[in-house]
C-alpha positions in Angstrom: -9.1 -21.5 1.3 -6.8 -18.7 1.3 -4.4 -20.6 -1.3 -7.1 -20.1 -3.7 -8.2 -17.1 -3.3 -4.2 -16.4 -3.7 -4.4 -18.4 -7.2 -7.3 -16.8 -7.7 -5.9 -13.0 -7.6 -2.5 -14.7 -9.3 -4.6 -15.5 -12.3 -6.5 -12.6 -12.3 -3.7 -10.4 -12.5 -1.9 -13.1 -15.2 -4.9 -12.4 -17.6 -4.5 -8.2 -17.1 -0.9 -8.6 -17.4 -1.5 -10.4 -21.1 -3.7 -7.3 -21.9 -1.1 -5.1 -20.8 -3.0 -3.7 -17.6 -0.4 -4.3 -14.9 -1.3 -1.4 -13.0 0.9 1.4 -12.5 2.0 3.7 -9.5 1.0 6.9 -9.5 0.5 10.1 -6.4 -2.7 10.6 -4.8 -2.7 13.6 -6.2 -1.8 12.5 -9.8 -5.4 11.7 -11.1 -7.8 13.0 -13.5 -11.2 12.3 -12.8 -13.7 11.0 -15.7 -17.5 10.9 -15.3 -19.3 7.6 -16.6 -22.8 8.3 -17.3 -24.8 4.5 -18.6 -27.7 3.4 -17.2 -27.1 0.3 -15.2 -30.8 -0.5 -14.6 -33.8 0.1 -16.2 -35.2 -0.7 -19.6 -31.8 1.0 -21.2 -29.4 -1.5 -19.2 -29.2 -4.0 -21.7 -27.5 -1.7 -23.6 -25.4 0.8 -22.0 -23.7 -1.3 -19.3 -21.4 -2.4 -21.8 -20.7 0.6 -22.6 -19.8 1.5 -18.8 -17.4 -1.7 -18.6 -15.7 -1.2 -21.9 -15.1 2.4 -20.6 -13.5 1.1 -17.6 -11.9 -1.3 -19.7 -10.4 1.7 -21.8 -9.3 3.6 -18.7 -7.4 0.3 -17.2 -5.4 -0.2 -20.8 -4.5 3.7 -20.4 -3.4 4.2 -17.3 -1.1 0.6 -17.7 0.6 3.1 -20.2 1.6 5.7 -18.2 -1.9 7.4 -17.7 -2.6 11.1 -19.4 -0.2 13.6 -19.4 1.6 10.9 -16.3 -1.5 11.4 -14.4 -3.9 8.5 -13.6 -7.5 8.6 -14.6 -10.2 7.8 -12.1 -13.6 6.8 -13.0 -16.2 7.8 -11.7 -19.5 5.6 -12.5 -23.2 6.8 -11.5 -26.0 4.9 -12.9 -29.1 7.7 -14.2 -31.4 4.3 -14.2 -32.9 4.7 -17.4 -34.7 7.9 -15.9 -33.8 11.2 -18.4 -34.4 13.7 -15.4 -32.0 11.6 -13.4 -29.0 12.0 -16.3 -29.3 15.8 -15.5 -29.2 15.0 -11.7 -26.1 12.9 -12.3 -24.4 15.1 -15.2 -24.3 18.1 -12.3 -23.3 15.7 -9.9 -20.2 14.7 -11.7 -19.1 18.2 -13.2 -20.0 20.1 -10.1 -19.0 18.0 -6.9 -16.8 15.2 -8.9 -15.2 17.8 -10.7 -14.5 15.2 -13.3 -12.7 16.8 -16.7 -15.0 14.9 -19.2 -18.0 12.7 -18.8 -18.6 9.6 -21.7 -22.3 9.0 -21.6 -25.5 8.8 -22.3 -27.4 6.2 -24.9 -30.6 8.2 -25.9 -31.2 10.9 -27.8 -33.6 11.9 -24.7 -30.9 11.9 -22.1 -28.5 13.2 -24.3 -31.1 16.1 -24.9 -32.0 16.3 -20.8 -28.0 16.7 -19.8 -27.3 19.0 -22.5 -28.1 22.1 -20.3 -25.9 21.1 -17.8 -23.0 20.9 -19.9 -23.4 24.0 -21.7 -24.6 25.9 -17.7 -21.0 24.3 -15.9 -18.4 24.1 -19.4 -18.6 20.4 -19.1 -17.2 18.4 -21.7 -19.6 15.4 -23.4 -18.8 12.4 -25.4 -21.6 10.4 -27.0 -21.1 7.2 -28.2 -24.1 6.3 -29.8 -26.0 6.8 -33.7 -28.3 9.5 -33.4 -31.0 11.8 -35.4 -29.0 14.8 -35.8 -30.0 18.1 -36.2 -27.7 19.2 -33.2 -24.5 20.7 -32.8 -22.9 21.7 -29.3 -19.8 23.1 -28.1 -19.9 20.9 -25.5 -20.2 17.8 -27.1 -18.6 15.0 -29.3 -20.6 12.8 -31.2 -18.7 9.6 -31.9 -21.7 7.3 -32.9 -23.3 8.1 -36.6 -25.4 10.7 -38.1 -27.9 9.7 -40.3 -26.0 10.1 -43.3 -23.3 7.6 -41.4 -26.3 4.8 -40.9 -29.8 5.6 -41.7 -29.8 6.7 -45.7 -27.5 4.1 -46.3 -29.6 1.3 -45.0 -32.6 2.4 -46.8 -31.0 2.9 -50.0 -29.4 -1.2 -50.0 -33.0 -1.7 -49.2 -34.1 -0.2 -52.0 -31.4 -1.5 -54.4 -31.2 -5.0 -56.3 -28.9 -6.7 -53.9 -31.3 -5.5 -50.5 -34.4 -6.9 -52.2 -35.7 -4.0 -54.3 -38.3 -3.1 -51.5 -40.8 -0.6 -52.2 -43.2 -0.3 -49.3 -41.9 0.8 -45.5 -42.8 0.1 -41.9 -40.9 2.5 -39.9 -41.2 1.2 -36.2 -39.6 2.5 -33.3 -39.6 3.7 -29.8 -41.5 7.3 -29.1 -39.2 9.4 -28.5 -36.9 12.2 -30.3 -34.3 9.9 -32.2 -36.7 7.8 -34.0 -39.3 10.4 -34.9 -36.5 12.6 -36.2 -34.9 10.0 -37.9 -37.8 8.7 -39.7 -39.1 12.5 -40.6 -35.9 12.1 -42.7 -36.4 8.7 -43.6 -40.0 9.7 -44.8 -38.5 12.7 -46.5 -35.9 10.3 -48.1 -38.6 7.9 -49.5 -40.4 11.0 -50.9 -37.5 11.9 -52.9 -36.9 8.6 -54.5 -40.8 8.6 -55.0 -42.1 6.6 -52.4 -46.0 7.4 -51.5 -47.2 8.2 -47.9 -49.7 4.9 -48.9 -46.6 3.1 -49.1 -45.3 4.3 -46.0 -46.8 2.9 -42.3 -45.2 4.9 -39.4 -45.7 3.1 -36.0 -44.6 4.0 -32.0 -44.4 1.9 -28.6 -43.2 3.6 -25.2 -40.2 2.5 -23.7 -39.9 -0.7 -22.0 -43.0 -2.2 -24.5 -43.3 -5.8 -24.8 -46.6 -7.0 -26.8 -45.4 -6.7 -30.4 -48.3 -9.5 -31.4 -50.7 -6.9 -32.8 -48.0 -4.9 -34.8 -46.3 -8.0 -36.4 -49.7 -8.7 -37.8 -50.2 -5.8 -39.1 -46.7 -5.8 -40.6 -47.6 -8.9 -42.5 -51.1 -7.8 -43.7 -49.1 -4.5 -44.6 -46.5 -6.5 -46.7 -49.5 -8.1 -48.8 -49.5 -4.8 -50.9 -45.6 -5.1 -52.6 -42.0 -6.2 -51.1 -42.0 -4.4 -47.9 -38.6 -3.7 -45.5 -39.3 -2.7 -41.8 -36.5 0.2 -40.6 -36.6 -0.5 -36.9 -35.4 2.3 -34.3 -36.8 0.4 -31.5 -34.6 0.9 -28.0 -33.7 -0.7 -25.2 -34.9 -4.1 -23.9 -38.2 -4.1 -26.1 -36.0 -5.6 -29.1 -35.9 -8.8 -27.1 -40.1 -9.1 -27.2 -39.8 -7.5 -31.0 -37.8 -10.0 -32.4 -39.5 -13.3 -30.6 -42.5 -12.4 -32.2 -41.0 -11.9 -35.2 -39.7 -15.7 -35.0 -43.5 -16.7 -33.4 -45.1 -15.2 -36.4 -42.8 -17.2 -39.2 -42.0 -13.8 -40.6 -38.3 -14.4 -41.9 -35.8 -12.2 -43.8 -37.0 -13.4 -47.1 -40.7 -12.3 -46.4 -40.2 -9.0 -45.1 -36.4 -7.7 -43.9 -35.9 -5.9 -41.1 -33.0 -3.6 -40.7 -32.1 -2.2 -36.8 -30.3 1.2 -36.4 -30.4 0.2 -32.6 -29.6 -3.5 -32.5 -25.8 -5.4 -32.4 -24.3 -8.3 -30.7 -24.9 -7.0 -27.2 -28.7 -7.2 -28.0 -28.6 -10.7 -29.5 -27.3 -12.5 -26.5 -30.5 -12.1 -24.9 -32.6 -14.0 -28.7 -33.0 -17.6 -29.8 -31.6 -15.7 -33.0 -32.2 -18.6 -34.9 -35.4 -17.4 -36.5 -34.2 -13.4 -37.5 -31.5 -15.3 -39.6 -31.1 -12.6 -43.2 -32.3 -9.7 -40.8 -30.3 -6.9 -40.9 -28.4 -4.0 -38.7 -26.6 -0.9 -40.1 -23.6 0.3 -37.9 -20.2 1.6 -38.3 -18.6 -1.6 -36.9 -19.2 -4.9 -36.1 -17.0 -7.6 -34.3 -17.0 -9.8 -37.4 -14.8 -7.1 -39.5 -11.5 -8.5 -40.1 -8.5 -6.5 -39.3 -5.5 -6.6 -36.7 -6.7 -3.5 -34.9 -9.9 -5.4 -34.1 -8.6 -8.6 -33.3 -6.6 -7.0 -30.4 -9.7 -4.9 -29.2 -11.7 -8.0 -29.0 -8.7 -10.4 -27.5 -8.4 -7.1 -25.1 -12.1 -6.7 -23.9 -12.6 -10.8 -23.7 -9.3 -11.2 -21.2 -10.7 -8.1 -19.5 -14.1 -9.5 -18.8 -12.8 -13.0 -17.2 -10.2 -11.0 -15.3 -12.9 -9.0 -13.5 -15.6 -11.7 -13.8 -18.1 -9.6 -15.8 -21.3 -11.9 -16.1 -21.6 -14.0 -18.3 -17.8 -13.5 -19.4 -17.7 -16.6 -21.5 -19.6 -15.0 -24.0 -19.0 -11.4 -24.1 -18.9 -9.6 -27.7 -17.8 -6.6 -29.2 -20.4 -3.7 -30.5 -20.6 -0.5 -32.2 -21.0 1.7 -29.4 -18.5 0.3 -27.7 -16.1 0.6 -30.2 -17.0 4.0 -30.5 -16.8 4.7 -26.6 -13.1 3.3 -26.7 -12.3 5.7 -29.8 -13.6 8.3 -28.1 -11.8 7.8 -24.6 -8.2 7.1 -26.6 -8.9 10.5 -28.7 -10.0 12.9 -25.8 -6.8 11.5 -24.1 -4.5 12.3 -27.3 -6.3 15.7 -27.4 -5.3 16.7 -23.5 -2.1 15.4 -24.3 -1.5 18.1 -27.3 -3.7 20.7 -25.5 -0.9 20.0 -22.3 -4.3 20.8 -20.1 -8.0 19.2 -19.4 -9.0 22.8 -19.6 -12.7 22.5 -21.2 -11.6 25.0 -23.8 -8.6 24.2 -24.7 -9.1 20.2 -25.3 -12.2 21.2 -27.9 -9.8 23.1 -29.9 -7.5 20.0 -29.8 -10.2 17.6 -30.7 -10.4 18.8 -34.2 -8.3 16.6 -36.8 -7.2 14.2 -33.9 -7.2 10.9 -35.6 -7.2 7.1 -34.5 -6.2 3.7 -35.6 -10.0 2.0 -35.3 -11.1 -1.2 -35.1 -13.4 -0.6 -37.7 -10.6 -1.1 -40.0 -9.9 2.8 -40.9 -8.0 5.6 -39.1 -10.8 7.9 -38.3 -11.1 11.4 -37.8 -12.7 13.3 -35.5 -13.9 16.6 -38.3 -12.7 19.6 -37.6 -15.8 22.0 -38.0 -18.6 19.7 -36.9 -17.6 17.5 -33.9 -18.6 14.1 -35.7 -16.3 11.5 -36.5 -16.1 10.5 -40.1 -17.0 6.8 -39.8 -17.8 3.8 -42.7 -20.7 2.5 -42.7 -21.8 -1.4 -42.4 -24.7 -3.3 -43.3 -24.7 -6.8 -41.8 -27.4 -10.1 -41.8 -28.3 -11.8 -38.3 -25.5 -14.8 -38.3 -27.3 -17.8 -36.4 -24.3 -17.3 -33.7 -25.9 -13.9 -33.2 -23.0 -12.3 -35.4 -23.0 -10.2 -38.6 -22.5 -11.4 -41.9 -21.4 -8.3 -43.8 -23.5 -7.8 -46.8 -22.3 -4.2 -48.1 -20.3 -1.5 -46.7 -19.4 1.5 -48.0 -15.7 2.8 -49.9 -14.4 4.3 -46.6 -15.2 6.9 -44.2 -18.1 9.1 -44.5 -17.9 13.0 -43.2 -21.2 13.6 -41.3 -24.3 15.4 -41.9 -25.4 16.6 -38.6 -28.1 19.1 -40.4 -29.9 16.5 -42.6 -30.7 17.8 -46.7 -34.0 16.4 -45.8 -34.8 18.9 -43.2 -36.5 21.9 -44.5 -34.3 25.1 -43.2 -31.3 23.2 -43.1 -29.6 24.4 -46.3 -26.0 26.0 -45.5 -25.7 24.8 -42.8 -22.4 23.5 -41.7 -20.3 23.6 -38.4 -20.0 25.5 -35.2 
């Protein structure tokens, strides 16, 4: 018995050795302490645990190199359990009695909105990993996931175009809350410019955690009866899995009426039969099926890392967006403190800008310098039968955000901070 637990461990440790996480020695008092801030339960698990473990994953990889500034980070992981009261609970938490130096969290634009008070109250420092609505700017935060200039627009205009199916009629369907009914005001506004009718327009909104999609599938289809229709989904969190069986239970394929996700990648597919959303389509910034060396590693990296600690289902672990932009986002903060010489709140914010990274998206990214977005490409991908993306168009190279949208009344001139 103990001989193989001892084989066990001596694997274990063979597999983070490959990876290049042989841990290193540092003092007790040699650590920096980083806040993790995912919900690990709730309706919002299915996405942001991965986020949590890739994180972790990031940490390992940096403190096998020597750590930041020769100091180890320590994680600290709290789960706010899908609950957006709770985030602000656990974003004090952290800042005030962790005293961590930066916190990499949140998945919704609802929790992101609940801890926001916190961080600008206690100085805390914020990186969000995920594509949001815009029309926010903080201090206090980095947004490393996509504005809707970065995802949104895009999507809609392939839609519209020759090569996406010409569509001319819109179901905008998401979860009710702040991303997708800011997103699809602009969206709407979008539509009007390129003169779309509100008759041609449907705008539709389940709660969190909603699982009977039968009634609004049907509806989709009667809806599609009137002209080639596309459905721009900014559904969240576990209800995808419900959405997209009915889609498959209804017959309503790619060809018939497309669907295009701002909210689902390879993560949310492992839990489909994703045989029958074959030609649907997701808009991101990544996806694991981009070719180039710096992705390659990141996806050898995470899969050795998720046998070595025996993440479930390990076997079949992929690589998303928001993970790839929580691992940017960890590796630029550190190369920020390293050039500030400090974690001092202050000080690593007026590093941040410029800082620029070798991503697996396939670009060097930069974080901008006025507006605390990163300037990412953009991706439009089909559902693969293997649950991963077929890219279908993508744009020249990196795009420079629009956190105040041109579709916004009021937002003219503005800019940054």
């Amino acid at each position: 018995m103990k001989r193989r637990l001892a084989l066990k461990q001596l694997t274990a440790m063979s597999l983070l050795a490959m990876s290049g996480w042989m841990p290193q020695v540092f003092a007790a008092e040699d650590t920096i302490k980083v806040g993790i801030l995912h919900s690990l339960s709730g309706t919002m698990a299915i996405s942001e645990t991965s986020l949590k473990d890739v994180a972790l994953m990031t940490i390992d990889e940096i403190n096998a190199n020597g750590g930041v500034m020769g100091k180890k980070l320590e994680a600290v992981v709290v789960d706010p359990a899908s609950n957006w009261p709770l985030f602000a609970e656990k974003s004090r938490q952290l800042l005030s009695q962790d005293k961590v130096a930066v916190v990499f969290g949140c998945w919704t634009s609802v929790s992101r909105k609940s801890v926001l008070p916190v961080f600008k109250e206690l100085n805390g420092l914020l990186f969000y990993p995920v594509q949001y609505e815009g029309e926010e700017l903080e201090k206090n935060v980095f947004y490393t996931g996509a504005a809707p200039n970065q995802q949104a627009i895009p999507a809609v205009e392939y839609l519209m175009s020759e090569d996406g199916g010409g569509a001319k009629r819109f179901v905008l369907l998401g979860t009710d809350y702040v991303y997708p009914r800011t997103t699809n005001k602009i969206l709407r506004a979008f539509l009007h410019s390129k003169g779309v009718k509100d008759s041609d327009i449907d705008e539709v909104y389940t709660p969190f955690g909603h699982s009977d999609y039968q009634t609004i599938v049907a509806n989709i289809k009667k809806f599609a009866t009137g002209g080639k229709t596309a459905v721009i989904s900014t559904i969240n969190g576990d209800s995808n899995v419900p959405f997209y069986k009915e889609l498959g239970n209804a017959g309503l394929k790619a060809t018939d009426v497309p669907v295009v996700a701002f909210s689902v990648g390879e993560e949310e597919l492992r839990g489909v039969d994703t045989k029958p959303l074959v030609g649907h389509l997701a808009a991101w910034n990544y996806f694991q099926s981009v070719k180039n060396p710096v992705n390659e590693e990141f996806i050898k990296k995470w899969k050795a890392y998720a046998k070595a600690k025996n993440l479930p289902n390990a076997s079949t672990v992929v690589t998303n967006d928001p993970m790839e932009a929580t691992y940017v986002g960890i590796h630029m903060w550190k190369q920020a403190v390293e050039q500030a010489k400090t974690t001092d709140v202050d000080k690593v914010i007026a590093a941040m800008g410029g800082q620029k990274f070798n991503a697996p998206d396939g670009y060097t990214i930069e974080m901008d310098k006025t507006n605390h977005h990163l300037h990412k490409p953009v991706y439009i991908g089909e559902i693969k039968a293997d649950g991963q993306f077929n890219v279908v168009w993508k744009s020249k190279g990196p795009i420079r955000a629009q956190p105040w949208s041109p579709y916004i009344p009021g937002n003219e001139g503005k800019q940054g901070l």
